[in-house]
C-alpha positions in Angstrom: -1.6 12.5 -26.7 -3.6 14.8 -24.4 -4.0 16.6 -21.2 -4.5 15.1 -17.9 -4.6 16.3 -14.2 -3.4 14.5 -11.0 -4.8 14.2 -7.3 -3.1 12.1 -4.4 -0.4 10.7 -3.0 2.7 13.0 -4.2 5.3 10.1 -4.4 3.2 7.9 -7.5 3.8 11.5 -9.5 7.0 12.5 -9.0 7.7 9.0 -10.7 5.0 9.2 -13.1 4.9 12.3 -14.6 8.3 12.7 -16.6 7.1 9.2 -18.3 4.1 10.6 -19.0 5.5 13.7 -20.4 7.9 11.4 -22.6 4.9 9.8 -24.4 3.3 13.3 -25.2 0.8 14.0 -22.2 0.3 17.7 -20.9 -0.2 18.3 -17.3 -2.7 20.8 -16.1 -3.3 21.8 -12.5 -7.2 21.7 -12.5 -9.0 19.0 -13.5 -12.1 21.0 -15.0 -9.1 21.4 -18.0 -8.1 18.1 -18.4 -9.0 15.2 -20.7 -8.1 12.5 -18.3 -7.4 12.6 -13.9 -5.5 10.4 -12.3 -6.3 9.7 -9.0 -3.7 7.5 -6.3 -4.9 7.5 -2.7 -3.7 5.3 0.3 -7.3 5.0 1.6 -10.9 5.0 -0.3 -11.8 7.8 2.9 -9.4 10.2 0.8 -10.7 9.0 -2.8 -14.5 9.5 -1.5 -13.7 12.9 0.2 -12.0 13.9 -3.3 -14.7 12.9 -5.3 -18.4 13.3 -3.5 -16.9 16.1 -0.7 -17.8 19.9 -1.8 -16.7 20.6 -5.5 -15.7 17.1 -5.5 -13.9 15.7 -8.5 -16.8 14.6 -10.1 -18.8 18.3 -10.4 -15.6 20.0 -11.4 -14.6 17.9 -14.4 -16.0 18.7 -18.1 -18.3 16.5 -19.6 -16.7 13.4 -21.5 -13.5 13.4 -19.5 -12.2 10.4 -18.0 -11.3 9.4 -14.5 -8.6 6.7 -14.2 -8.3 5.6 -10.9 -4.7 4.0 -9.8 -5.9 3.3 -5.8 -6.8 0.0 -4.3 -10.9 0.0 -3.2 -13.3 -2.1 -2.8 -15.2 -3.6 -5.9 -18.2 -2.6 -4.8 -16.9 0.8 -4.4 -15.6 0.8 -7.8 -18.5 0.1 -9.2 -20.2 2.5 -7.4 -18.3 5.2 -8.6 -18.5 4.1 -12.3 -21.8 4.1 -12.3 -21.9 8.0 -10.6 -19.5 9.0 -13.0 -22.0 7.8 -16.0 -24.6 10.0 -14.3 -22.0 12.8 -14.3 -21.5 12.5 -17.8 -18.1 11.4 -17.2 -16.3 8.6 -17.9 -14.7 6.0 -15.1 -11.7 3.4 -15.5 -10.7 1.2 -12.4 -6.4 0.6 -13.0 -5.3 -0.6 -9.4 -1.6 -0.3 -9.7 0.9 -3.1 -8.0 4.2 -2.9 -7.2 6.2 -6.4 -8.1 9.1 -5.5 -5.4 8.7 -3.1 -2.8 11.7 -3.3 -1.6 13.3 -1.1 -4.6 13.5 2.8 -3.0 12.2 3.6 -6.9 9.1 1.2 -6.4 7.2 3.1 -9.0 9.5 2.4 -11.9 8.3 1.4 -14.9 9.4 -1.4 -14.6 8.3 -2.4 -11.3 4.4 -1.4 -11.3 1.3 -3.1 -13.3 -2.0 -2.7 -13.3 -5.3 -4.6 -13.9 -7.7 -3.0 -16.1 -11.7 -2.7 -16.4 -14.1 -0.5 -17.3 -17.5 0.3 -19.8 -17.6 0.6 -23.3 -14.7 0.8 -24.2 -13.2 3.4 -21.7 -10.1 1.1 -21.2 -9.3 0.7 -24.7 -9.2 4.7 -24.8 -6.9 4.7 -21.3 -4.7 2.7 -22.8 -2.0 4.8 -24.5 -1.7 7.0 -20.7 -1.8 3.7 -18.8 1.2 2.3 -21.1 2.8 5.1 -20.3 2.7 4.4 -16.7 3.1 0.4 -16.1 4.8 -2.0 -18.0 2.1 -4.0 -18.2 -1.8 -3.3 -18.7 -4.0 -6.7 -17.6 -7.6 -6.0 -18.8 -9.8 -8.3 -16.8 -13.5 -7.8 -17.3 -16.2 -4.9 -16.0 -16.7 -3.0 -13.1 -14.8 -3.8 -10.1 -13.2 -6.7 -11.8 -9.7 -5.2 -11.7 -10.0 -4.7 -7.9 -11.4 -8.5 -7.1 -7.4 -9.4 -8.6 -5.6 -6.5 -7.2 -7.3 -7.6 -3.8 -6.5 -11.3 -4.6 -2.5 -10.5 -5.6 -2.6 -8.3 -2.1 -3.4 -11.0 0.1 -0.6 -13.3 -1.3 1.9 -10.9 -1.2 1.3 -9.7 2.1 1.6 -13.1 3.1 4.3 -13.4 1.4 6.0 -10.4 3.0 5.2 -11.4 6.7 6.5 -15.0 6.1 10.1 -13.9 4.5 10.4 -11.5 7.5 9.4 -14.0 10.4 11.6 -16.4 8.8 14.7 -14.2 9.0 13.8 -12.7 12.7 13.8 -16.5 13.5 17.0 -17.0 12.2 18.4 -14.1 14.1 17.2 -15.0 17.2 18.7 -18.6 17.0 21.7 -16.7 16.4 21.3 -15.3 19.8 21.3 -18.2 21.3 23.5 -20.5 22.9 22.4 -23.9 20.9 23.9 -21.7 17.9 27.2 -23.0 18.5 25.9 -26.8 18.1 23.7 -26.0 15.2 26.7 -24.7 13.3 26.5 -22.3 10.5 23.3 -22.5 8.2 21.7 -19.7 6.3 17.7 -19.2 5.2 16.6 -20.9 2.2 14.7 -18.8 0.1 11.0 -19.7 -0.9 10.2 -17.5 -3.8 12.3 -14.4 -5.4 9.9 -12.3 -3.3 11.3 -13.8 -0.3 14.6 -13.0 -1.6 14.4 -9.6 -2.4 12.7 -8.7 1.2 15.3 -10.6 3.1 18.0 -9.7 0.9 16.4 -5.9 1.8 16.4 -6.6 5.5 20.2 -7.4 5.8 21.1 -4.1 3.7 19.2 -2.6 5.6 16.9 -0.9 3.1 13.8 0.1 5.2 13.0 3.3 2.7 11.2 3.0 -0.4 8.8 5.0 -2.2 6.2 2.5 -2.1 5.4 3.1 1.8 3.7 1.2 5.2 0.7 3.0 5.0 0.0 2.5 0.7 0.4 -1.2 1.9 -1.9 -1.0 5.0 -4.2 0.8 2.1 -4.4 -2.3 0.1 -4.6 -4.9 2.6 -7.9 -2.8 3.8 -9.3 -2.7 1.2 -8.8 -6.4 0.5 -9.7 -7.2 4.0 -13.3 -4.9 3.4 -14.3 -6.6 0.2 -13.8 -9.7 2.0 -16.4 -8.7 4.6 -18.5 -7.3 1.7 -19.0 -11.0 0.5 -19.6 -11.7 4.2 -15.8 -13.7 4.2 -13.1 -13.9 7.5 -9.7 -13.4 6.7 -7.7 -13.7 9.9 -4.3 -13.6 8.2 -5.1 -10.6 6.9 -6.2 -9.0 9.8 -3.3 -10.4 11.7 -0.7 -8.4 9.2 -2.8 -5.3 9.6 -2.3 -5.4 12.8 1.4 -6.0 12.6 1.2 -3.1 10.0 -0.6 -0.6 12.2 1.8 -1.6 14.9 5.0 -0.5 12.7 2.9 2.8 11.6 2.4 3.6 14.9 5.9 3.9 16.4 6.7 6.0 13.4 7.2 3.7 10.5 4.1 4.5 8.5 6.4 6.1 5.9 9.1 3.3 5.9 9.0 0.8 3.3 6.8 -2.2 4.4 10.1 -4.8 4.9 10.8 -2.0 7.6 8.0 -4.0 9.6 11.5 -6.6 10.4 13.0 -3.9 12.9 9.5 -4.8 15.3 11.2 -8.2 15.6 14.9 -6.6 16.1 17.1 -4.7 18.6 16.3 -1.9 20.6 19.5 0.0 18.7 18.4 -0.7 15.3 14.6 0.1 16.5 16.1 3.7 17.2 18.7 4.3 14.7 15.5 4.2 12.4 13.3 6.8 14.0 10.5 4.6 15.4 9.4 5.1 19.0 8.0 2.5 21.2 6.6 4.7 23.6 3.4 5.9 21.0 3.0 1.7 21.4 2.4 1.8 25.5 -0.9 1.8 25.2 -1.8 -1.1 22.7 -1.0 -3.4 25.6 -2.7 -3.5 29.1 -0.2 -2.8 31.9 -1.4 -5.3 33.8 0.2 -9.0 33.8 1.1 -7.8 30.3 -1.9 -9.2 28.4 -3.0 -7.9 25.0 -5.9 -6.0 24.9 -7.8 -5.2 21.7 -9.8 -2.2 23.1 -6.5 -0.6 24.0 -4.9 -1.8 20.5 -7.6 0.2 18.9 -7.8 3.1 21.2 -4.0 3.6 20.3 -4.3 3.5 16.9 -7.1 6.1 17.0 -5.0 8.5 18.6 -2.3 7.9 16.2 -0.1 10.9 14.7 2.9 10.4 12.5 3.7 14.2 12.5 6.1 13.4 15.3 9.7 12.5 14.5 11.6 13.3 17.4 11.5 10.4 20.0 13.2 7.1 19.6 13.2 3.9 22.1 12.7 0.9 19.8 13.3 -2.7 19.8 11.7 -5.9 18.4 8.3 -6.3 21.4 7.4 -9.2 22.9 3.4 -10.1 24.5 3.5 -12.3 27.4 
């Protein structure tokens, strides 16, 4: 089919590449050698750096070859860098992958991932036998940055949907824990949607793990939330699961699967049988009379660092 080169996040091509090796694509190393680069970046801060930093992506690729771009941005962003890929003489293809259940520790089976499609004149059509390759399905919607406008729609429902499935079940575990159980009887959770399912279904197996992480979600949802502000639109349920999200990433889950955001509503023991640590989280609340402060919230999760694995306090924490 062709060569192609690859730049990002290590667990989208370890799933990736024997596929793509199955339909007939080469891999080369350096991308001035390749026909086609794949980028997949948690944050369009590592995308930019790749492609406009020094030697960038963009002045080391030959004339005519194509970037497909697999990350979640912006639309404006997208279009931006179509447009200084045209001036590069290269060629630029937006293909925002999503996961259908993140729950799954393979989330980027075949299976599992799509993609919306756009592009210029007729770059897509030409991506199209390495995209297949990839996803199991290809959903072409329009020009520049239209494939990132849906990818940023789909993230806010699912994130929704996420944070609903897992409130609903810590609910049901805390009645569980409480005395007016015994006259409620037994009852279980019905279940909204098959998402719903899955992530709950996840929860009690305890499957927190998944290849499909907290911080690629916290990637999507910011880029949702900053297109959003691009078209001068609030979303406070989106900032609200950030914040939940950041929360979970900064006690040491930013590598757990995103239903691993149910253990901030759990026990202390499960908290800590997991790795995470609520000590990094002392200072996203104010010490005194225990009220929430945003400065501190954001002061914390400046100073964040995920290198450290070795400290474990947990449990599910509660604002006064």
């Amino acid at each position: 089919m062709g060569v192609y080169a690859y730049r990002g996040c290590d667990n989208l091509i370890e799933a990736i590449s024997p596929r793509l090796e199955e339909a007939g694509w080469h891999r080369e190393g350096e991308p001035e050698l390749a026909d086609m680069v794949i980028t997949y970046f948690p944050t369009m801060n590592d995308l930019e750096d790749l492609c406009f930093g020094d030697n960038g992506l963009m002045q080391v690729m030959k004339p005519g070859s194509m970037i497909v771009d697999l990350s979640s941005v912006t639309p404006n962003f997208a279009r931006e860098m179509n447009a200084i890929a045209t001036l590069s003489d290269l060629k630029f293809v937006e293909a925002p992958l999503v996961v259908k259940d993140m729950t799954l520790a393979d989330a980027f089976a075949r299976d599992n991932i799509f993609c919306f499609a756009s592009g210029e004149d007729g770059c897509v059509v030409e991506a199209k036998d390495l995209l297949d390759a990839i996803f199991c399905e290809v959903k072409i919607v329009g020009g520049g940055g239209a494939a990132q406008l849906m990818r940023a729609a789909n993230t806010l429902q699912t994130v929704a949907g996420v944070i609903s499935a897992i409130e609903a079940h810590a609910l049901f575990m805390a009645s569980k824990r409480s005395i007016s159980s015994i006259e409620m009887g037994e009852i279980q959770i019905e279940f909204s949607d098959f998402g719903a399912q899955a992530i709950i279904q996840a929860i009690r197996d305890e499957r927190f793990d998944s290849s499909f992480t907290c911080e690629m979600l916290m990637g999507e949802l910011s880029a949702a939330i900053m297109a959003a502000d691009d078209y001068e639109l609030i979303m406070p349920q989106a900032e609200s699961a950030m914040h939940l999200l950041e929360l979970l990433a900064v006690i040491g889950g930013a590598d757990k699967a995103p239903v691993a955001l149910a253990l901030v509503y759990g026990e202390e023991a499960a908290c800590a049988a997991n790795g995470l640590d609520w000590s990094r989280a002392e200072t996203l609340y104010a010490q005194e009379d225990g009220i929430y402060s945003e400065d501190d919230y954001d002061d914390a999760f400046d100073d964040y660092d995920d290198s450290d694995d070795s400290g474990s306090i947990g449990f599910g924490y509660s604002v006064n």
